[in-house]
N, C-alpha and C positions, 0 to 999 in steps of 0.2 A: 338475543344476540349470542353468537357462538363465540364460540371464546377458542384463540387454536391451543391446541391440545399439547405442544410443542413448548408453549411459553411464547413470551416477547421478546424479540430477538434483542432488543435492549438490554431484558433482564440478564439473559442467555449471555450474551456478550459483557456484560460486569461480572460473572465466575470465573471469566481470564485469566492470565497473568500472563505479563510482558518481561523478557529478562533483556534489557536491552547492552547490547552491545557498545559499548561506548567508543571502542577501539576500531570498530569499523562496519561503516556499512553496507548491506547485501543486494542493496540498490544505488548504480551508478549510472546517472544521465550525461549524454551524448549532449550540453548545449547549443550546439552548432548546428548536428543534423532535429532537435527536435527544432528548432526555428525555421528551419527548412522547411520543415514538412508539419507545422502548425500542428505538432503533437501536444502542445502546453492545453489546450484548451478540453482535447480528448482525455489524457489522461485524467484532468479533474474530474469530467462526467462523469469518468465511468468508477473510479477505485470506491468500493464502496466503505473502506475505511477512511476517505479522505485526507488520503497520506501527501497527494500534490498539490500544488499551489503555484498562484502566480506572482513573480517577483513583481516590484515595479519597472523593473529592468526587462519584464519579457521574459524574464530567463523560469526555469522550474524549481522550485523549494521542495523537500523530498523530507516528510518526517520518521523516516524508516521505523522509529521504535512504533509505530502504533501500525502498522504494517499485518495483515492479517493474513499474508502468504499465499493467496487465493491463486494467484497470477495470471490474475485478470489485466494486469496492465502490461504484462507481457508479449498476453494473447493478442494484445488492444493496438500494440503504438508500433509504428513503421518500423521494419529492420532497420536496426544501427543506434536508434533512440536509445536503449535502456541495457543496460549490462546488471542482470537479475539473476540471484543467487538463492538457496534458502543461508539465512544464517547460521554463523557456526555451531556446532553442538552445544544444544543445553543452552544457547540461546534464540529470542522472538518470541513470538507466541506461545503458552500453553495451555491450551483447551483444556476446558472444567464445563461437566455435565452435571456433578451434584454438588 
């Protein structure tokens, strides 16, 4: 068995550190146009941090602090859906290699 040489992206991913912004977040959802255009569903496939969610209400839950910046749900969800930011300085994610 090979083993990747890289690590496990799990483990890789616990040398993080999240400085979460409490005062405001750097992801803001459009809930009108993503129902429109049945963004709720796409954006959970795809963010591989599983930052969205679905309300009971349809609508999208957004856990910005765990947010790994990729902007893949940027890349992902119809214009008008998402007003995407990185965070302010010195806050979100900070990547750790050793």
């Amino acid at each position: 068995m090979n083993k990747n040489p890289f690590g496990d992206v799990t483990e890789r991913l616990d040398k993080d550190r999240y400085e979460t912004d409490i005062e405001e977040s750097h992801i803001k959802v459009n809930q009108e146009a993503a129902a429109k255009s049945n963004a709720v569903d796409l954006l959970i496939r795809i963010c591989p941090a599983h930052v969205y969610s679905k309300q009971p209400d349809g609508s999208i839950n957004v856990m910005y602090a765990a947010c790994l910046e990729c902007g893949t749900c940027l890349a992902a969800a119809p214009v008008g859906v998402l007003s995407w930011q990185y965070p302010r300085s010195g806050m979100g994610i900070i990547f750790r290699e050793s």
